[in-house]
C-alpha positions as CSV (number, residue, x, y, z in Angstrom):
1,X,0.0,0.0,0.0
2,X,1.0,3.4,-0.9
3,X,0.7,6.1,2.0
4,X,0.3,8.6,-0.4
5,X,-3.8,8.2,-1.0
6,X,-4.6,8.2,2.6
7,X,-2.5,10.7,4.4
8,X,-2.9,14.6,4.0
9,X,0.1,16.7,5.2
10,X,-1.5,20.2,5.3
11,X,-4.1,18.8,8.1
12,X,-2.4,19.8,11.3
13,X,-3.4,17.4,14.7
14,X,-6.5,18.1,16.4
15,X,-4.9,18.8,19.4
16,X,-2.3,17.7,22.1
17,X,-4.2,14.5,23.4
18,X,-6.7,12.0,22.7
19,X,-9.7,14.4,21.4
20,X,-12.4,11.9,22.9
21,X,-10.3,11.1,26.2
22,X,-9.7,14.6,26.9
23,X,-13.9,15.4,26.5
24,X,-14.9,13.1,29.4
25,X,-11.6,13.2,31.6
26,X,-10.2,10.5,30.6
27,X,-6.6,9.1,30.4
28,X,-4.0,7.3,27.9
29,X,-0.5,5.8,27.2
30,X,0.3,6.9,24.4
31,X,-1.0,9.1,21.0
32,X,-1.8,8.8,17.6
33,X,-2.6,10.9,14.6
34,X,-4.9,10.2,11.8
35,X,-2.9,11.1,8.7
36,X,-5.5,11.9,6.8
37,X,-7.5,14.5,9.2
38,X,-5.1,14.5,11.8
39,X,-7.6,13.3,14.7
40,X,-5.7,12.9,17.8
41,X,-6.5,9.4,19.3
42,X,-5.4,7.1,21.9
43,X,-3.1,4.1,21.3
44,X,-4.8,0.5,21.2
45,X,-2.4,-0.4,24.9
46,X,-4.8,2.6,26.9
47,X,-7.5,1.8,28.1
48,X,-10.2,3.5,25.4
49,X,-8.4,2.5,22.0
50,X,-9.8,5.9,20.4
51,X,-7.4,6.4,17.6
52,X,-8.5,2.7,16.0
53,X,-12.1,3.5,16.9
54,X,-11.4,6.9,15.2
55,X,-10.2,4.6,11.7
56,X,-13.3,2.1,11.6
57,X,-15.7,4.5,12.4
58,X,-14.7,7.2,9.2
59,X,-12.5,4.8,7.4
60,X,-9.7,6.8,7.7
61,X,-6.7,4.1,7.0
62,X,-3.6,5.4,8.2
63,X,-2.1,6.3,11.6
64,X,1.4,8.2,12.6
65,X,2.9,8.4,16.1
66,X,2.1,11.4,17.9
67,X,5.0,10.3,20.3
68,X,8.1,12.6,20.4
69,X,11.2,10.9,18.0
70,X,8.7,8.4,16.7
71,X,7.9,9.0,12.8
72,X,6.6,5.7,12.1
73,X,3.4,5.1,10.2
74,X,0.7,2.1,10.7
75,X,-2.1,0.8,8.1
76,X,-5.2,-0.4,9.5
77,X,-6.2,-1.5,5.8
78,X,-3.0,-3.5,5.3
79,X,-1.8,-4.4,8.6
80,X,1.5,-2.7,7.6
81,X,4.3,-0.7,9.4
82,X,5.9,1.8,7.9
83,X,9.1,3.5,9.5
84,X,8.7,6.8,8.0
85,X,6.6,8.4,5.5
86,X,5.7,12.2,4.3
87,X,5.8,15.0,6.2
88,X,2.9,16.0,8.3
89,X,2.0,19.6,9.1
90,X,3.2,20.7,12.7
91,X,3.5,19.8,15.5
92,X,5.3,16.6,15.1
93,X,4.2,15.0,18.4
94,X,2.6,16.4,21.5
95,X,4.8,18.9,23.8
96,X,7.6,17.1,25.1
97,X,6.9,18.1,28.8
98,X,3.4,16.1,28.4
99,X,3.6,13.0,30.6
100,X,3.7,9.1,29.5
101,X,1.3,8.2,30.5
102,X,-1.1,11.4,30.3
103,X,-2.3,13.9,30.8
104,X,-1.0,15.2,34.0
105,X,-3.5,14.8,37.1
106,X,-5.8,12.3,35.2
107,X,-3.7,9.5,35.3
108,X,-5.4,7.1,37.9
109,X,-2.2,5.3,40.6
110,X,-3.1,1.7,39.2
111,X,-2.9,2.8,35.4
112,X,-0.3,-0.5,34.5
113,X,-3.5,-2.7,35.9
114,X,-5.5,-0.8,33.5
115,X,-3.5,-1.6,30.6
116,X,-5.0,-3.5,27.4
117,X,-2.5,-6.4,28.4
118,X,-2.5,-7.2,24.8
């Protein structure tokens, strides 16, 4: 699969955390980006899985890290991982002071037990 049809790089992130999380308090581990309308969702290890919720529920295909250093690219269509890929409009990733997990003061003392032990 080509990334090209499914990823627009002039769409910038929705945000600095999980769009759906951050509406009813809630927490993640880590963040990804739609690359196609830059939705900000949580990763599939927190507890919500929003970013892969985001993808079946517009059909939106493609994923990037929204982790700082991490450029890699994921398919839901194709199952396939992609180390790099174009260049999405900024920010990269969410601010670097942002905690893992986050956000600050949301994430519960027990979060590892609440972990999608995959």
């Amino acid at each position: 699969m080509s990334l090209d049809n499914a990823v627009d790089p002039s769409v910038p992130p929705s945000g600095t955390g999980c769009v759906e999380c951050d509406a009813v308090g809630g927490w993640w581990l880590h963040l990804r980006r739609c690359a196609q309308c830059g939705h900000i969702g949580c990763c599939d290890d927190s507890p919500a899985k929003h970013a892969t919720a985001h993808a079946k529920a517009t059909g939106h295909p493609v994923i990037r890290s929204f982790e700082p250093g991490e450029e890699w690219f994921w398919s839901y269509a194709t199952s396939e991982f992609f180390e790099s890929g174009p260049e999405l409009a900024p920010p990269a990733n969410h601010p670097v002071g942002q905690p893992v997990p986050g956000p600050a003061g949301r994430v519960p003392a027990d979060w590892q037990q609440q972990l999608d032990p995959g």
